[in-house]
C-alpha positions as CSV (number, residue, x, y, z in Angstrom):
1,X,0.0,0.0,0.0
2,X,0.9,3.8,-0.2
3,X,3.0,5.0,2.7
4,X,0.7,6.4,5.6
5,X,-2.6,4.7,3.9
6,X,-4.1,1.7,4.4
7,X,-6.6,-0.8,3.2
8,X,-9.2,-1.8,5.3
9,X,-13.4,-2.6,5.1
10,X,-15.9,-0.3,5.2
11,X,-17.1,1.0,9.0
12,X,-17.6,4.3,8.9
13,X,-20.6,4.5,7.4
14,X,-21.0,8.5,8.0
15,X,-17.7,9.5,6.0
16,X,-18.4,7.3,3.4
17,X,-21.8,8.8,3.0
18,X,-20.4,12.2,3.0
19,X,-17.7,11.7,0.1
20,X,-20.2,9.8,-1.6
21,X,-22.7,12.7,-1.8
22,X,-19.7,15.1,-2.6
23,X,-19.8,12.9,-5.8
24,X,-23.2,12.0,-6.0
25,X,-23.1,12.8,-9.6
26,X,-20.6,10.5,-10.9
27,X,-22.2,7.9,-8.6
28,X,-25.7,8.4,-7.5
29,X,-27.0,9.5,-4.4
30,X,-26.8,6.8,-0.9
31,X,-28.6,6.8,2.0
32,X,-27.8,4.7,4.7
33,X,-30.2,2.2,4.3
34,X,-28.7,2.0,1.0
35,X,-25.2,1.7,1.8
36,X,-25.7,-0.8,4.5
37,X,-27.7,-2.8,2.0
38,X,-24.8,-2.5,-0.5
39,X,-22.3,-3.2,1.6
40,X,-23.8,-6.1,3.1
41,X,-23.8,-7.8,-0.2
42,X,-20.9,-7.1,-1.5
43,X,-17.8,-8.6,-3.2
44,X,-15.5,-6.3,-1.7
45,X,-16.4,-3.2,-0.1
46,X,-13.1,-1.2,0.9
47,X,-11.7,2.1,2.1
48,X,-8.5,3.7,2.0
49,X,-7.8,5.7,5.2
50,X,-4.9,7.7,5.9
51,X,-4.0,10.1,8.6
52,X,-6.7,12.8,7.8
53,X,-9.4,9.8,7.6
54,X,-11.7,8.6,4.7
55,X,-9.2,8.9,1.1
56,X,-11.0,6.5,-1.0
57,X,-13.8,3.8,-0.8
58,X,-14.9,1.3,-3.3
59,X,-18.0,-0.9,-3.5
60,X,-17.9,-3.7,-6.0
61,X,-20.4,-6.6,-6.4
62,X,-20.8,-9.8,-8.1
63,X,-23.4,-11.0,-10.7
64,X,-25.4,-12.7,-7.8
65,X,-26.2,-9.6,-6.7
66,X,-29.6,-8.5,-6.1
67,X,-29.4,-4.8,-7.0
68,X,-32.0,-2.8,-9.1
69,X,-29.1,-0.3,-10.6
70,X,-30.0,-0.8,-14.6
71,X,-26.0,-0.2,-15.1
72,X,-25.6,-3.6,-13.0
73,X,-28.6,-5.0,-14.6
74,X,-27.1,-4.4,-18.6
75,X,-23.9,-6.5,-17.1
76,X,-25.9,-9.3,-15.6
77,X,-28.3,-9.9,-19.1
78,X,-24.8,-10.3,-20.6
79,X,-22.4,-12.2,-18.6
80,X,-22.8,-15.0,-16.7
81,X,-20.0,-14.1,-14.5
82,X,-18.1,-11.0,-13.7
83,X,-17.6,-8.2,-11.0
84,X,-19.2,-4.4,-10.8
85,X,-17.5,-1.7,-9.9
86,X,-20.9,0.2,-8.6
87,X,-18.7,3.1,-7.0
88,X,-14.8,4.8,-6.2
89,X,-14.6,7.8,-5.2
90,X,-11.2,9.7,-4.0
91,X,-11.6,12.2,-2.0
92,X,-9.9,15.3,-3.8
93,X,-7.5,16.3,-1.9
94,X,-6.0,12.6,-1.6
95,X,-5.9,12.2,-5.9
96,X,-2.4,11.7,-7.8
97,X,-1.1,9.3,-5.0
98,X,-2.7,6.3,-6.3
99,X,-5.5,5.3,-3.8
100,X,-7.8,4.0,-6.4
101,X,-5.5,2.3,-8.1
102,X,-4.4,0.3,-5.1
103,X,-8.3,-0.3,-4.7
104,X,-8.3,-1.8,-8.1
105,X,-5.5,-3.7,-7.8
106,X,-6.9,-5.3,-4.7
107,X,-10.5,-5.9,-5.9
108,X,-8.1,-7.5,-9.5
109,X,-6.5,-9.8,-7.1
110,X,-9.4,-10.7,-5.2
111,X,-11.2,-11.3,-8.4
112,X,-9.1,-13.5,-10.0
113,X,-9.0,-15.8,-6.5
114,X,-12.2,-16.0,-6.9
115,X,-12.4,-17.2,-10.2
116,X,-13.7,-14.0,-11.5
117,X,-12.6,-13.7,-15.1
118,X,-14.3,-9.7,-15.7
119,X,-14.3,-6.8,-13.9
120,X,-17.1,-4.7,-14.7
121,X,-18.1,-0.7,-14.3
122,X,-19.7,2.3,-16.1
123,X,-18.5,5.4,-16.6
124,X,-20.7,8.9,-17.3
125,X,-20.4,9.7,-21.4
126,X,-23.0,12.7,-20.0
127,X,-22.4,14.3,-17.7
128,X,-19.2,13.8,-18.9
129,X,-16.0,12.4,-16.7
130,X,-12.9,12.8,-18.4
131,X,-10.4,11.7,-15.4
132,X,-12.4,8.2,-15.1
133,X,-12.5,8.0,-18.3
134,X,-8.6,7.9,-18.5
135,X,-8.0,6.2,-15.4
136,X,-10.0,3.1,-16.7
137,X,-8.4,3.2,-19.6
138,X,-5.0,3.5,-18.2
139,X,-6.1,0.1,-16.6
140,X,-7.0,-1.6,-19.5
141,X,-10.6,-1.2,-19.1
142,X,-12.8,-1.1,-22.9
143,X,-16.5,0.2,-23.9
144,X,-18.7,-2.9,-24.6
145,X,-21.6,-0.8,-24.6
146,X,-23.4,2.0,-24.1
147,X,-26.9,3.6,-22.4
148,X,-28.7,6.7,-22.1
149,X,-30.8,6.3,-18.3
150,X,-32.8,7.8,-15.9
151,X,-34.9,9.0,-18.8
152,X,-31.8,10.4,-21.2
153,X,-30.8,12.9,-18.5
154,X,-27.6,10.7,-18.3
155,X,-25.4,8.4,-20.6
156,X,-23.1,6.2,-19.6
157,X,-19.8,4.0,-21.1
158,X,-20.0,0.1,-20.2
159,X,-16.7,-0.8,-19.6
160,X,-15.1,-4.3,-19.0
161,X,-11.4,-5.6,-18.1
162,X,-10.4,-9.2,-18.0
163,X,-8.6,-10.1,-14.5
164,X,-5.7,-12.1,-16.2
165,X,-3.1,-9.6,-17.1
């Protein structure tokens, strides 16, 4: 890990909620509920803390899943098997040094253990994000689709990355 950071699960629920809602519109808005629910279910749910607390979080969750997201739901009509990246979010005084990276290479590692052979997300085409969008493609990540939701007041990339590299 990065010096002065650590990987860990999950337990404060209140930061999370509060970067999450700083980002809300790359991710979607969480309640509680909602993140307890996610959380509970998932594949890997992880944070990065360092010395000034919460840096980065991601919630990931496999095709057994029983989540109503229609991002998730276009991967499981698909694919049989695989892993979805529902959420990462750096907090944005802690970007540059890697966090979500060393995220991704955790839930890559876990993954392939697991005999996961796809890692799964979506990225926003509109609103656009141009820093996810090179991120994931830094880390070999390529559009297999694409969908306007939530009406067409949003389109998305569907992005997928094989855990064997």
């Amino acid at each position: 890990m990065i010096s002065g950071f650590s990987i860990g699960p999950i337990d404060d629920l209140e930061s999370v909620l509060t970067l999450n809602a700083a980002h809300a519109a790359e991710t979607s808005h969480l309640d509680e509920a909602s993140l307890r629910a996610l959380v509970a279910q998932a594949f890997l749910a992880a944070t990065v803390t360092g010395p000034d607390g919460l840096a980065a979080f991601l919630i990931a969750l496999d095709q057994d899943a029983n989540y109503a997201s229609p991002n998730f739901r276009w991967f499981q009509a698909r694919f049989p098997r695989f892993v979805y990246v529902d959420r990462i979010v750096t907090a944005p005084a802690q970007r540059g040094r890697g966090l979500a990276r060393a995220l991704y290479v955790e839930l890559f590692a876990r993954a392939a253990e697991s005999g996961h052979d796809r890692i799964a997300c979506e990225v926003n085409r509109l609103p656009p994000n141009p820093n996810s969008d090179a991120f994931h493609a830094a880390l070999g990540f390529s559009e297999v689709g694409t969908a306007e939701i939530h009406g067409g007041a949003k389109t998305v990339r569907y992005l997928l990355r094989e855990t064997a590299r």
